[in-house]
C-alpha positions as CSV (number, residue, x, y, z in Angstrom):
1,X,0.1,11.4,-9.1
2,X,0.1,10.6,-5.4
3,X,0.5,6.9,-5.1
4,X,0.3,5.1,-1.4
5,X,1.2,1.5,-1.4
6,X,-0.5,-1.5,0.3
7,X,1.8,-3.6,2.0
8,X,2.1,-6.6,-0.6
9,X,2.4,-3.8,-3.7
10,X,5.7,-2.2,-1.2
11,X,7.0,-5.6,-0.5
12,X,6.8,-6.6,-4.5
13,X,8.3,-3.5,-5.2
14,X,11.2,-3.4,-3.4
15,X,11.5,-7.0,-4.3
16,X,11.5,-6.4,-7.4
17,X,8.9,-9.2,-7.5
18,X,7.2,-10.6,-10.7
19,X,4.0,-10.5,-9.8
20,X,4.3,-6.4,-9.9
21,X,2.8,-5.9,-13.3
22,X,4.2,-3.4,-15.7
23,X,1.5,-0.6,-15.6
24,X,2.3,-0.3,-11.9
25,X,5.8,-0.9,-12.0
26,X,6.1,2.2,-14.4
27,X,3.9,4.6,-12.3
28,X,6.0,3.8,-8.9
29,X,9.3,4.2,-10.9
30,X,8.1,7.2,-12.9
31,X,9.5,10.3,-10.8
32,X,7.2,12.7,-11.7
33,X,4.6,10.3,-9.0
34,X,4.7,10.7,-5.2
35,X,5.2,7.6,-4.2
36,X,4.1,6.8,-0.1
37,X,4.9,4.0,2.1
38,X,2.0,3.8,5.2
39,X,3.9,3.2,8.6
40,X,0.8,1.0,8.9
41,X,2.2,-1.4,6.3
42,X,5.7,-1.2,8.5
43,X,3.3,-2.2,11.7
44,X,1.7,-4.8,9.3
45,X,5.3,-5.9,8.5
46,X,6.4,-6.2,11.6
47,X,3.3,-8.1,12.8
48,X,3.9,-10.8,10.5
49,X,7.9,-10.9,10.8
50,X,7.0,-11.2,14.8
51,X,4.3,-14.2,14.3
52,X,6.6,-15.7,11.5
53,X,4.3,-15.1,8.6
54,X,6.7,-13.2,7.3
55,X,10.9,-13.5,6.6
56,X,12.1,-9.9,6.0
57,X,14.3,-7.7,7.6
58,X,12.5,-4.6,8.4
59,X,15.6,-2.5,9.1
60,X,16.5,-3.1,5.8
61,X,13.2,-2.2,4.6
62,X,13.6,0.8,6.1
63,X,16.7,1.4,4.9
64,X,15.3,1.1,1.2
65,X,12.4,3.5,1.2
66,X,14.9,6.4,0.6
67,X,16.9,4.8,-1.4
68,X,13.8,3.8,-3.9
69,X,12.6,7.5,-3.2
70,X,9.5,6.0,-1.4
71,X,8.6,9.1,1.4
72,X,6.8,7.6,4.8
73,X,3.2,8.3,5.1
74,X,3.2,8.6,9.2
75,X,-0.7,7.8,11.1
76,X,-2.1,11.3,11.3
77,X,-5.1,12.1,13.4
78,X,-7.0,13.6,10.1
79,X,-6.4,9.5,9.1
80,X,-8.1,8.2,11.9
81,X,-11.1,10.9,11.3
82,X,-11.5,9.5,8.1
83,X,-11.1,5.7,9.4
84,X,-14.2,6.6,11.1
85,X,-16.3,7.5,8.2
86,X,-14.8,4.5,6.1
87,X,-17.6,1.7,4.9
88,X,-17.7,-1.5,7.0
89,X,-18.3,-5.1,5.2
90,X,-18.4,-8.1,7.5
91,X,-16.4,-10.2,4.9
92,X,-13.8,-7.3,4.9
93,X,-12.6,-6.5,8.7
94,X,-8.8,-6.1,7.7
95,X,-7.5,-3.1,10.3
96,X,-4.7,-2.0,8.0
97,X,-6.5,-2.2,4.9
98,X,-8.6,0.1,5.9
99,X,-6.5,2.2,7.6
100,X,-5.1,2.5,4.1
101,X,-7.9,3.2,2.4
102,X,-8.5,6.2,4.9
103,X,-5.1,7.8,4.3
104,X,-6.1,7.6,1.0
105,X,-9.0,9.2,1.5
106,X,-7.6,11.6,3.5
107,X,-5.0,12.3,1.5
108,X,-6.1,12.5,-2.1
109,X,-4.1,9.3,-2.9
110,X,-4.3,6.2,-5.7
111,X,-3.6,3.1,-3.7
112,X,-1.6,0.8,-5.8
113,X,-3.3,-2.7,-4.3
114,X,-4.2,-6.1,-5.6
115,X,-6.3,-6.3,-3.4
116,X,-9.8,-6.3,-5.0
117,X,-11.8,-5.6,-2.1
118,X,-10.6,-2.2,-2.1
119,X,-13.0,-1.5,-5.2
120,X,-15.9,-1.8,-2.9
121,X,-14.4,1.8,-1.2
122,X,-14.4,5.8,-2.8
123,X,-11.1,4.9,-3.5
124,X,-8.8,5.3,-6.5
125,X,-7.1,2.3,-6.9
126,X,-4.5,1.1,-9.6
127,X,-3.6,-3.0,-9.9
128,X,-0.6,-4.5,-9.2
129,X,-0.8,-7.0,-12.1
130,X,-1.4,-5.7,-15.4
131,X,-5.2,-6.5,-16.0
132,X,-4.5,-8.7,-19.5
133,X,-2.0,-10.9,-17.3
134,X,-3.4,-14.5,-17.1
135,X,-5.7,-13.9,-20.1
């Protein structure tokens, strides 16, 4: 399986952050997946590090994606075809979202979100929290 990961579900992951469930914990860690970091959740990154949203290092980010075995999905031009053809919501207007959601598109790839608006796209998409969590 071919999994890309929004920006939060990279973050948590190489955070090794709690509120990455077990279901998608085991599918990023299982090496028989493809697992793909977007450069647009690096630009996201960055973005928020810049207007202080954010504390991370982003070199040391980078410096992690190998390391975790996580290969860098780069902005393609087929990507921005398929931006073009992805469904606009007026209470959904996130840039990098749905530059996400095209490369996924695109690409034939499960985006590993929490992010529950991206159900509302033709979009595989597998939860960062386990769905009995909180039940």
């Amino acid at each position: 399986m071919k999994l890309l990961l929004d920006t939060h579900a990279l973050l948590w992951a190489l955070g090794n952050d709690a509120r990455l469930g077990e279901q998608a914990r085991g599918l990023i860690g299982d090496p028989e997946n493809d697992v793909l970091a977007s450069a647009a959740s690096l630009w996201e990154i960055a973005l928020k590090i810049r207007i202080g949203k954010l504390t991370a290092d982003l070199r040391r980010i980078l410096a992690a994606l190998p390391a975790a075995r996580y290969r860098l999905l780069a902005i393609e031009p087929r990507h921005l075809v398929a931006l073009g053809a992805v469904p606009s919501y007026p209470d959904h207007r996130d840039p990098f979202d749905h530059l996400l959601i095209a490369q996924s598109i695109a690409d034939g790839l499960v985006l590993v979100s929490e992010n529950r608006n991206i159900a509302r796209y033709p979009v595989p998409r597998i939860p960062c929290s386990d769905p009995t969590a909180g039940a």
